[in-house]
C-alpha positions, 0 to 999 in steps of 0.5 A: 877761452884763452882769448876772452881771458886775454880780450878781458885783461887787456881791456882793463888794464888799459882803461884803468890806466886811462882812468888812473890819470886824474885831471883834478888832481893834476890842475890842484898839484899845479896850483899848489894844493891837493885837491882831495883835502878842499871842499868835497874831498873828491878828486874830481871835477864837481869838487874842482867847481867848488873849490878853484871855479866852473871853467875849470872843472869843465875843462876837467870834465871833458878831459874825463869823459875823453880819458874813457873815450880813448880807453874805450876806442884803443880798447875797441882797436886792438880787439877788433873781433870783440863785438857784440851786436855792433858793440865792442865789449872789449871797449866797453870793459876798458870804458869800466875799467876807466870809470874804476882807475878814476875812482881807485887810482892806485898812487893816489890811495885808491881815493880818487873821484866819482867816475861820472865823466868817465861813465859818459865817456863811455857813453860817447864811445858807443854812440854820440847819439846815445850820449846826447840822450842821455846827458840831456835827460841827467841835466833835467834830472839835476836841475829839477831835483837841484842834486847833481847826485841824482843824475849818475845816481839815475843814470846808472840804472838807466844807461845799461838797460838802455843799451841792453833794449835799443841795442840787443846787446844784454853782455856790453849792458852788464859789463856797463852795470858794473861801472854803475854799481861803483857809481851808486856806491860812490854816491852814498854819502851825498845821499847821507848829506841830502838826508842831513840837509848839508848837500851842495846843490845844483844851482851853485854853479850860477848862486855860487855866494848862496849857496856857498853860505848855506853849504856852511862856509864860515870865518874861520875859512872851514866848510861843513866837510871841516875841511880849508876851503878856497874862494 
């Protein structure tokens, strides 16, 4: 017992650090601003596509999904017996812990991001083919419903139960439930706004100008969020 309790702990605290590490936050400070009061208000890489542009926010989403990865792959090191049917459980709670230290980062008020990129990093972490899938099948969900949000907002039922079936590993698949259910709690509000009609879609990233007009950016430099927003 003593050494699940030590597996558990340790696992957390080091993917919470990985994930406290907001790269989105870091790029806005450098740049002069604070990245949470712009656009969305997420300290994440989405926002950092509205508000400062595409290259960057990928950038800032592979830095994310790589945060998670490592967590998960130190994690995966320093527990080598933690595994369950080929799955390191130990990794697979420092790849949660990641996805909640990116939501909750602890100096930054616990306001963070949404964890989609961590959650992927996770993914990577136990099998790059598993990763590809599953990223392949959320860009078709987010191009066909022109919602982003629907694509962790699927894959977070999704992606458990997957490693639960193709892998007969139902405890790394429970312990990946509960970056899940952060996830859908994360993305209620963007459902708020679907419903209300004032949700960015998907097809911002190549109609920024459209899109930009119908998300409510006006005159006086506000969006729909009554927050500054940078062009």
């Amino acid at each position: 017992m003593k050494i699940i309790i030590n597996v558990v702990l340790g696992s957390i605290i080091i993917g919470y650090f990985f994930g406290c590490i907001n790269f989105s936050y870091i790029v806005s400070r450098i740049k002069g601003f604070d990245i949470r009061h712009y656009g969305s208000g997420n300290a994440g890489a989405s926002n950092v596509v509205i508000v400062i542009g595409k290259k960057t926010g990928l950038l800032v989403a592979v830095f994310d999904i790589f945060k998670a990865y490592l967590a998960y792959k130190l994690a995966q090191y320093l527990f080598p017996d933690a595994f369950v049917n080929g799955i390191s459980y130990a990794g697979m709670i420092a790849g949660v812990g990641a996805v909640l230290g990116h939501i909750f980062p602890f100096y930054l008020g616990f306001k963070g991001g949404k964890g989609l990129a961590c959650y992927g990093g996770t993914i990577l972490a136990i099998d790059y083919r598993l990763f590809i899938v599953l990223f392949i099948l959320a860009l078709f969900i987010a191009v066909i419903t022109d919602y982003i949000c629907f694509a962790p907002i699927t894959m977070s039922v999704i992606a458990p139960v997957t490693v639960g079936v193709v892998y007969s590993a139902w405890i790394p698949a429970a312990i990946l439930a509960v970056a899940g259910m952060a996830l859908l709690y994360k993305h209620t509000q963007n459902i708020q706004r679907i419903r209300a009609g004032s949700e960015l879609r998907f097809h911002f990233l190549w109609r920024r100008d459209d899109e930009s007009e119908r998300f409510g950016i006006v005159d006086d430099g506000k969006d729909i969020f009554n927050r500054e927003v940078t062009k």
